[in-house]
C-alpha positions as CSV (number, residue, x, y, z in Angstrom):
1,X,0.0,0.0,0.0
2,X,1.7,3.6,-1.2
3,X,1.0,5.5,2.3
4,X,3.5,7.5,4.4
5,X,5.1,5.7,7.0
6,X,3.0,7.8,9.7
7,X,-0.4,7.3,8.1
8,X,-1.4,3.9,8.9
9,X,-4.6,1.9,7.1
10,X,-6.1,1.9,11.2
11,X,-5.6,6.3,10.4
12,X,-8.4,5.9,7.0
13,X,-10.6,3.5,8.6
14,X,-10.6,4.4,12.1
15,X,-9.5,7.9,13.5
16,X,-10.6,9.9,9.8
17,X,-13.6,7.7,9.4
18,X,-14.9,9.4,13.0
19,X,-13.7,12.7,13.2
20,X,-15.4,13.3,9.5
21,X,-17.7,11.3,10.4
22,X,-17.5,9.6,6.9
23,X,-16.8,5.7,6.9
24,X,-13.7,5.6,4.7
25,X,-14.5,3.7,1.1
26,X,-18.5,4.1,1.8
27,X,-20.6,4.6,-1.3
28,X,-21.7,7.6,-1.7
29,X,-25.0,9.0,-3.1
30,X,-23.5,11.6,-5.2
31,X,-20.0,13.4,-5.7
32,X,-19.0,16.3,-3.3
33,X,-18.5,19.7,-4.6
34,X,-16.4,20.5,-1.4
35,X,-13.5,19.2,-0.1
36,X,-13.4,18.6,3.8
37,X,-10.0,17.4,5.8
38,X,-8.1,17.7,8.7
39,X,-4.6,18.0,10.0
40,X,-3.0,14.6,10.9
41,X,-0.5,13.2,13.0
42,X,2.9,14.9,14.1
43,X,3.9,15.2,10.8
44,X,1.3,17.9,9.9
45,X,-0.6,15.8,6.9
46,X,-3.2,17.0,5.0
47,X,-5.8,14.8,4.4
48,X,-8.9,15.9,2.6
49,X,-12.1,13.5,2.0
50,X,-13.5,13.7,-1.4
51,X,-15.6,11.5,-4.0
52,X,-14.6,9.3,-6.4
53,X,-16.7,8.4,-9.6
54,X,-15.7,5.3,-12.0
55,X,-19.0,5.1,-14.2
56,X,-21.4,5.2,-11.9
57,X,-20.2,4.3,-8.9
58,X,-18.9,6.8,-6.2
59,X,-17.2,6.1,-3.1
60,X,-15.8,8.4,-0.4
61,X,-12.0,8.7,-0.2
62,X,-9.0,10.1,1.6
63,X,-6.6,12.0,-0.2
64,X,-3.6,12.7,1.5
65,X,-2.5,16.6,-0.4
66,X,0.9,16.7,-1.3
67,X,1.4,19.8,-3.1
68,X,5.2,19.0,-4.1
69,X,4.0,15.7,-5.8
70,X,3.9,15.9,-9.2
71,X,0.9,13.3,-9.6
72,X,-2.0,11.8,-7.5
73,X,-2.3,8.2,-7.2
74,X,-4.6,5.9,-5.6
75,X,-3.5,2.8,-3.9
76,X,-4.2,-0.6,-4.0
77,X,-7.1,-0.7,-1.2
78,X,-9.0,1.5,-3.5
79,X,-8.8,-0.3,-6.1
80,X,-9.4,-3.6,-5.1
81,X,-12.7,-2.4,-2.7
82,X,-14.3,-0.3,-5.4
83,X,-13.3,-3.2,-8.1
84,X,-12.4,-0.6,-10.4
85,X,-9.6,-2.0,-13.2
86,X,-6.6,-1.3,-12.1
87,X,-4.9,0.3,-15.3
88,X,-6.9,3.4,-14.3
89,X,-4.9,4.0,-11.3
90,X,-1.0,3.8,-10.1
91,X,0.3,3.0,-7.0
């Protein structure tokens, strides 16, 4: 799984899942048009909760924002939960 060292899978299922109070990887009835998140662990990570649509399915996810990353990937979690092929996303 492509996650930071201090973000743990416990961190997206558990401790963001409550404080947003949006199970992490939950369908979703339609897409977001804003962006919600929080500040996580001591590192200082941003971690915003947005939508995902593949046809027309839409789930809830956890971005972590890196703004010095020159791409956004999704990882392998995603992917395999949301059975979506996985040439659409890296890891």
């Amino acid at each position: 799984m492509c996650i930071y060292i201090d973000l743990k899978p416990k961190d997206l299922h558990k401790t963001l899942s409550d404080q947003l109070e949006v199970k992490y990887l939950s369908s979703s009835a339609q897409e977001l048009d804003e962006i919600e998140g929080i500040i996580l662990s001591r590192a200082s990570r941003l971690v915003g909760l947005m939508t995902m649509k593949i046809k027309r399915d839409v789930k809830n996810v956890y971005f972590l924002i890196d703004t010095e990353s020159p791409e956004t990937v999704v990882n392998e979690e995603v992917n395999f939960n949301c059975r979506w092929p996985k040439r659409q996303f890296a890891c």
